[in-house]
C-alpha positions as CSV (number, residue, x, y, z in Angstrom):
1,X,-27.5,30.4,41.7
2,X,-29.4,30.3,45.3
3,X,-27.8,34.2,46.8
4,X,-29.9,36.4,49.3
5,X,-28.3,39.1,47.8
6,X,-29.1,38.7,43.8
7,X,-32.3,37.3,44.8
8,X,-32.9,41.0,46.3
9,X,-31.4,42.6,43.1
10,X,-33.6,40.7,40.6
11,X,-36.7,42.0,42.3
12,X,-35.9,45.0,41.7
13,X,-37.6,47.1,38.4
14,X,-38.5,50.0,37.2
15,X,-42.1,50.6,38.1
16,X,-43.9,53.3,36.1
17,X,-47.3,52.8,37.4
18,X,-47.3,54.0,41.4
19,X,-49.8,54.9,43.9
20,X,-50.0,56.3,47.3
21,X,-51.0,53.0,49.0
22,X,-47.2,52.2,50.1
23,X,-47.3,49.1,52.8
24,X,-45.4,50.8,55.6
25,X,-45.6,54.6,56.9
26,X,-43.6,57.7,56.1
27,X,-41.9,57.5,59.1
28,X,-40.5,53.8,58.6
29,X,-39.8,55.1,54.5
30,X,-37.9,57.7,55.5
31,X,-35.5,55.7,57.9
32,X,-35.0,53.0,55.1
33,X,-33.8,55.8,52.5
34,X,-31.7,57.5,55.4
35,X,-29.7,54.0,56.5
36,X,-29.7,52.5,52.9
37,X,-28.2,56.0,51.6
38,X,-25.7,55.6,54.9
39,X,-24.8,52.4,54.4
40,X,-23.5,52.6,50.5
41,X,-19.7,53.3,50.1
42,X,-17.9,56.2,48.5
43,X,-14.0,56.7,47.8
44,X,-12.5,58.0,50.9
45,X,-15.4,57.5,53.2
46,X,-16.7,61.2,51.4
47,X,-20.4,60.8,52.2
48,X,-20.9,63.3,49.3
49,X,-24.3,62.0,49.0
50,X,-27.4,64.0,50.1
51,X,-31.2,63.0,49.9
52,X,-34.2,65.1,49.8
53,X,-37.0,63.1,50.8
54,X,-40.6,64.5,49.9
55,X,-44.3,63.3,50.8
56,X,-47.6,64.3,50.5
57,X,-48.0,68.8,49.2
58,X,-44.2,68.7,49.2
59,X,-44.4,65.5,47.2
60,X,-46.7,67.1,44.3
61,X,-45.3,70.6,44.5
62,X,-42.2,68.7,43.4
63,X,-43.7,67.3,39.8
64,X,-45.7,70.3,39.4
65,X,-42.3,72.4,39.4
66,X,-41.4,69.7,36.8
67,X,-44.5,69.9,34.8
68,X,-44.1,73.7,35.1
69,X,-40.9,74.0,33.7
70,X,-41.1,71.1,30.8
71,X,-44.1,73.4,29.8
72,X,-41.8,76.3,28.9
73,X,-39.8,74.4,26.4
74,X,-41.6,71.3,25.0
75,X,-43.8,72.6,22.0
76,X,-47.9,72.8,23.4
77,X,-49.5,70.4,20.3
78,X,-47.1,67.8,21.9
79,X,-47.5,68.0,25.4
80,X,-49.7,65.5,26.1
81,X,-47.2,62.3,26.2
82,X,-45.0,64.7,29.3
83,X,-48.1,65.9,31.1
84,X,-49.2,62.0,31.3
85,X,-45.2,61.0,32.1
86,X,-45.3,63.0,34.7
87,X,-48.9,62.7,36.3
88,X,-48.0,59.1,36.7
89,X,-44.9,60.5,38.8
90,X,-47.0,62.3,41.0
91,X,-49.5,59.6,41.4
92,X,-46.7,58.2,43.5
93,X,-46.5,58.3,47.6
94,X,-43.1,60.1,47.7
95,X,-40.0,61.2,46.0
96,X,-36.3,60.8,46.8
97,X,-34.2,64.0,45.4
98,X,-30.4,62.6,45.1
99,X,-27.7,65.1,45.4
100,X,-23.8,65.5,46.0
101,X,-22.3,68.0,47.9
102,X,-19.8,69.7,45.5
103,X,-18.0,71.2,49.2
104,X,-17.0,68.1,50.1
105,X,-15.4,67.1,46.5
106,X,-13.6,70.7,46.4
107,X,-12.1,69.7,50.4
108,X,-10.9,66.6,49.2
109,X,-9.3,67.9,45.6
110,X,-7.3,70.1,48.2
111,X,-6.2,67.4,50.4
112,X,-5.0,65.2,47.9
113,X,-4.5,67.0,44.8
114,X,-3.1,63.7,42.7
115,X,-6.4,62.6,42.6
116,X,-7.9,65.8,42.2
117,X,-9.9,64.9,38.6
118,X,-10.7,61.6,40.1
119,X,-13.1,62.8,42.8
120,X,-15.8,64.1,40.4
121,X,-16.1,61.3,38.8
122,X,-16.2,59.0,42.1
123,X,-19.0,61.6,43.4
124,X,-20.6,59.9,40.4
125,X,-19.7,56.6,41.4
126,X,-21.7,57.5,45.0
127,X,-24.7,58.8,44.1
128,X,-25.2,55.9,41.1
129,X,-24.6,53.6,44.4
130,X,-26.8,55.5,46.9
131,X,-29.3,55.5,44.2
132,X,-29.3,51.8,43.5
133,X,-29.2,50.8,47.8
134,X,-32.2,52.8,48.0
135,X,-34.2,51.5,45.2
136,X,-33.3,48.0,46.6
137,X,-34.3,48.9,49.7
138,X,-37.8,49.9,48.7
139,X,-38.3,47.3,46.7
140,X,-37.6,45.0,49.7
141,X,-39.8,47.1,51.5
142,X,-42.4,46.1,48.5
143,X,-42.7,50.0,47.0
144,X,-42.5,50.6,43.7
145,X,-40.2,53.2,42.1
146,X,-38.5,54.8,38.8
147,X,-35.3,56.7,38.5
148,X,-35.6,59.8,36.4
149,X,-33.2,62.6,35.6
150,X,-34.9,66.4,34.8
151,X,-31.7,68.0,36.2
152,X,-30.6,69.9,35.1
153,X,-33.5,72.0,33.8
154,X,-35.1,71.6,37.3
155,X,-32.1,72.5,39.4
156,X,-32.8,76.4,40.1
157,X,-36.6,75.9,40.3
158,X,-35.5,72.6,43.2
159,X,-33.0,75.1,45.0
160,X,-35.3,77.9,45.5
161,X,-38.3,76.0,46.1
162,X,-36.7,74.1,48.9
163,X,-33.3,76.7,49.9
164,X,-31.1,74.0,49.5
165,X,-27.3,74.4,49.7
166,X,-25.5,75.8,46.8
167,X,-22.9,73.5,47.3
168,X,-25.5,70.7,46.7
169,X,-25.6,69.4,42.8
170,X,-28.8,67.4,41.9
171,X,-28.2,63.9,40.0
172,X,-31.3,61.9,40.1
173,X,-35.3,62.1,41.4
174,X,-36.7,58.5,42.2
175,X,-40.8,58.7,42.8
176,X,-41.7,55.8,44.5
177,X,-45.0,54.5,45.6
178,X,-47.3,51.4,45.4
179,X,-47.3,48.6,42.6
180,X,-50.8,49.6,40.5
181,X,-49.2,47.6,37.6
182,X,-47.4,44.2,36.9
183,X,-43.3,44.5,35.7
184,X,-42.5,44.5,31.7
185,X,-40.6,41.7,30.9
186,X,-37.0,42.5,31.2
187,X,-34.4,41.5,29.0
188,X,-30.6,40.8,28.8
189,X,-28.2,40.9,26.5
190,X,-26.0,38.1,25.8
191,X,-22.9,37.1,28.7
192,X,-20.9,37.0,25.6
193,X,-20.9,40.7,24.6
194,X,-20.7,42.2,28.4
195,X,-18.5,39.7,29.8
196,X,-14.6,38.7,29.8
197,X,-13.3,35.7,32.4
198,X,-9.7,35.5,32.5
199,X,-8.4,32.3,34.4
């Protein structure tokens, strides 16, 4: 099936193995993530989604607050497996920080209160959307990246670290760097199980 579009989507992975050596400069990476978060749709035009984008010191003091705070609560005999899950994280050039702004789900709860316990869970729908037009963006853009989840564990350490609004709620952290490492082999399961067609 010849499409542009799926063509784009099945080049995109999960890449675990990263590295600083990104093929275009911070300046050109941080106008991709800013257009591609801009670009992807939310109910009621919202733009709940926020981004945090970090390089370089800001970059590492981001998986160092991580590897700070897994150290508190996983046991120290079995560290070793997080400290090299992470290292490999902040081997990367850069991390994307995804957030929605919890103001902006409270104003529209009050404007149209019949879809009041909807807008959570499309503020879900947004940043799962934002997430996957900027991975696709950078992996156009030939950079590697992951999509990891330490919130909420993280989220005080994140918020002091950086003063981020209070009204901001952390979803998602997506290091992303160069490819130091071929794909896994990705697998699917069978059309039969996911799929219905009706005709």
């Amino acid at each position: 099936m010849p499409n542009p579009a799926i063509n784009i989507y099945k080049q995109r992975r999960s890449q675990y193995v990263i590295g600083k050596d990104i093929p275009i400069s911070q300046t050109v990476v941080t106008a991709l993530i800013k257009e591609a978060v801009k670009q992807a749709p939310t109910s009621f035009n919202s733009q709940s989604s926020r981004a945090v984008i970090l390089f370089n010191e800001q970059h590492d003091k981001f998986w160092q607050l991580v590897m700070d705070t897994l150290r508190k609560i996983v046991p120290a005999d079995s560290f070793e497996p997080t400290e090299k899950k992470i290292n490999s994280f902040a081997a990367g050039a850069g991390t994307v920080l995804f957030f929605e702004d919890q103001d902006v789900i409270k104003g529209l709860q009050d404007k149209f209160p019949l879809y009041a316990d909807n807008f959570p869970v499309w503020s879900e729908h947004a940043t799962g959307i934002a997430q996957f037009a900027v991975w696709t963006a950078l992996s156009e853009a030939d950079i590697g990246a992951s999509l990891q989840h330490y919130n909420p564990i993280i989220d005080d350490a994140v918020f002091e670290a950086w003063d981020l609004p209070s009204s901001w709620k952390l979803r998602a952290q997506m290091p992303f760097g160069s490819h130091e490492a071929p794909f896994g082999e990705k697998t699917y399961m069978n059309d039969e199980e996911r799929f219905r067609v009706f005709s």
